[in-house]
N, C-alpha and C positions, 0 to 999 in steps of 0.2 A: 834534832839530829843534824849534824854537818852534812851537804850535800855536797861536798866535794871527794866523799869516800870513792875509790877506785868501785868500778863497774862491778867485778869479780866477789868483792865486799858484800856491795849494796845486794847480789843477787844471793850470794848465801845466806845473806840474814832471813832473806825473804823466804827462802827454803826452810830455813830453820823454824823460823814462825809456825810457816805453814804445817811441816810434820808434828810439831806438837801440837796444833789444833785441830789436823786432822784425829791423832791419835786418840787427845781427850772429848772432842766432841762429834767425831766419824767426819767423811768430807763431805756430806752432805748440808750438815747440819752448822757448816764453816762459811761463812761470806767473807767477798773480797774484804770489805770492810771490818771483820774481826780479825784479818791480817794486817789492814791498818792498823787496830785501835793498838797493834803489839808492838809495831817495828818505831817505838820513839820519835814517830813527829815526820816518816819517810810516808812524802803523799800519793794521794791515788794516781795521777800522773807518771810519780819514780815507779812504780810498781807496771804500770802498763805501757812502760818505753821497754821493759825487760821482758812482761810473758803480754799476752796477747786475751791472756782468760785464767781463768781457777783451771780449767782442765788444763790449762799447758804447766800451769804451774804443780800440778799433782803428777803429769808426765814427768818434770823433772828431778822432783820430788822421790820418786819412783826410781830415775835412772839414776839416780847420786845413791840411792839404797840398796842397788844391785850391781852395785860398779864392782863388789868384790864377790859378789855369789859370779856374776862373769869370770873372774881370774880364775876363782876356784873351778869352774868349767873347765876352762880352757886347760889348769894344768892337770884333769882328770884327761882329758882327748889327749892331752903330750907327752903321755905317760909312756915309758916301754916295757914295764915288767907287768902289763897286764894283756890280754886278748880282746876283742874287739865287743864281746857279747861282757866280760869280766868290767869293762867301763863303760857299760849301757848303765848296766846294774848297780853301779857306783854313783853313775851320774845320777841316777833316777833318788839314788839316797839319799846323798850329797844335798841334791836340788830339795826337798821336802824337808830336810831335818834342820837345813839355815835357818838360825834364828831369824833371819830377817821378815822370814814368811809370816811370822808371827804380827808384827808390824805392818807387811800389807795387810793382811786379814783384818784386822783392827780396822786397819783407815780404809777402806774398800769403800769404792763409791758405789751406789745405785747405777748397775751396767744398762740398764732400762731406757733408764733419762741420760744416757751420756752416751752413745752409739759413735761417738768419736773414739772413745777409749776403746771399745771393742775392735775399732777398725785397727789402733796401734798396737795392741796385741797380735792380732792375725797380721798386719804390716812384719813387727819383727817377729815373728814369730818364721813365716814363711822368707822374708829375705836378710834374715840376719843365723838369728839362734839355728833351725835347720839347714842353713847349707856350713856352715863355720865351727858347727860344736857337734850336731849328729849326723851330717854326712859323712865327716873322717872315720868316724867311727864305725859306721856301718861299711864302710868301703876297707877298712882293717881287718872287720867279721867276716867279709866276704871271702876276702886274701887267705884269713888263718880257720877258712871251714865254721869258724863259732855260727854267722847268720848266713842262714840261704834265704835269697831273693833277685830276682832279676831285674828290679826296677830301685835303687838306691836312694837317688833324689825324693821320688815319691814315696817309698817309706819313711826318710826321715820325716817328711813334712806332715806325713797323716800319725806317725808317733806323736809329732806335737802339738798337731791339731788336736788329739785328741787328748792330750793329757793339759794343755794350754786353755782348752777352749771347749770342748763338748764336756770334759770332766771337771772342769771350773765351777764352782759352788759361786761364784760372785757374779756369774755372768747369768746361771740362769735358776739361782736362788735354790739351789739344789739342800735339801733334808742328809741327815747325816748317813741315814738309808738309804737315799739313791746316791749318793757319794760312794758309798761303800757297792752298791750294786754296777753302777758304773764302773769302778776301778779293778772289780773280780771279772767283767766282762774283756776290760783291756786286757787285762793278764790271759786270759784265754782266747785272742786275737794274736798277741805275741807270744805267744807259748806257736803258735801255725807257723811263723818266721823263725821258728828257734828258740827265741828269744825270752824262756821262763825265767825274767828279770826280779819279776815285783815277787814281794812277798808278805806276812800279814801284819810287820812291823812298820812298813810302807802302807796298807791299809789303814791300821789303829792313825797314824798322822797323821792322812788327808782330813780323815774325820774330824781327828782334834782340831784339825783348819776349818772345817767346814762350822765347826760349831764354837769355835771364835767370830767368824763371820755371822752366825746367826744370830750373836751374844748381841752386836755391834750392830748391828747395819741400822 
C-alpha cells in the first residue's frame, strides 16, 4: 500500500477493517495484528501513529456508527409538534429500534476486561448525551406540565444511567430475563416522574439485544 495516502484515508480504512472483524469474529477475539494482516501491507507503526490501542480504535469505530443515531436524536429534541414527555418516548424508541444497535451487539467487547470502555460510556454518557439530548427535553416537560420533577439535571443523568448502564446487557452480561426484569422496573420508576414512556414493544427489543449479545460475545 502507498504510504503517502492522506491521514483521513489511511484512518478510515483502518476502521473499516476493524468493523468487519469486529463484526465477523466479535472484538475480542480480533488482534491488532488481524487488522494488519487486512489493511494491504499498512504497518503496525501507521496503525499506532493514528489510535493508541484496539480499545481506541473500537471507540472510534463506535463513534463513526453513531454519528447518525446522534442527528437522529438531536432532531427528535428540536422538534415542535410534540411535548416534552411525547419525545422522551420517541427518543427512547428511536434509540433501541436503530439498526445500528444491532451491530454493536454483535461486535461488543468483554466490559469486564476493558474497564476503560465502561468509563467512556458513563464519560458520555454523563457530560454529553444527558445534558444536550435529555435535559431539553425534560426542561420542555416541565414547561408543558407532561414531567414533574424538581431536580432536571439529575434526572436526565440517572434516565441514562440507567438505561446506558445498569440495564446494559454488555456491561454486566445480563440473561434475556433480567434484561427484561430490569427494563419493567425502569418503567415503573418513570411511571413516579410522569414519565409511562416505555412500553412492551420497547421490551421484546432490548431482549432481542440482549440475546444477540449473548449469541456473539
Amino acid at each position: 500500500m502507498a504510504r503517502n495516502k492522506h491521514p483521513e484515508e489511511t484512518v478510515n480504512l483502518i476502521l473499516d477493517v476493524a468493523f468487519r472483524l469486529f463484526m465477523k469474529k466479535g472484538y475480542e477475539r480480533t488482534s491488532i495484528q488481524d487488522i494488519i494482516d487486512h489493511l494491504g501491507g499498512l504497518s503496525k507503526g501507521a496503525i499506532y501513529h493514528h489510535f493508541k490501542s484496539k480499545e481506541d480504535i473500537l471507540i472510534a469505530v463506535t463513534d463513526r456508527m453513531t454519528a447518525d443515531s446522534n442527528k437522529l436524536l438531536a432532531s427528535i429534541r428540536d422538534r415542535t409538534d410534540l411535548g416534552g414527555k411525547e419525545k422522551l418516548k420517541l427518543l427512547f424508541a428511536a434509540s433501541l429500534n436503530d439498526p445500528v444497535q444491532n451491530d454493536l451487539f454483535t461486535a461488543a467487547p468483554d466490559f469486564n476486561n476493558n474497564p476503560r470502555l465502561v468509563f467512556s460510556i458513563l464519560h458520555e454518557t454523563i457530560k454529553d448525551t444527558a445534558p444536550n439530548y435529555i435535559l431539553p427535553i425534560i426542561r420542555q416537560g416541565i414547561a408543558d406540565g407532561s414531567i414533574q420533577t424538581d431536580y432536571p439535571e439529575q434526572l436526565a443523568e440517572l434516565i441514562l444511567l440507567a438505561a446506558n448502564v445498569w440495564m446494559n446487557p454488555m456491561i454486566f452480561d445480563s440473561t434475556e430475563e433480567e434484561t427484561f426484569r430490569k427494563f419493567a422496573l425502569l418503567g415503573q420508576m418513570l411511571k413516579s416522574f410522569g414519565l409511562d414512556i416505555l412500553d412492551e414493544s420497547m421490551s421484546e427489543r432490548i431482549q432481542e439485544l440482549t440475546a444477540i449479545y449473548q449469541r456473539n460475545k
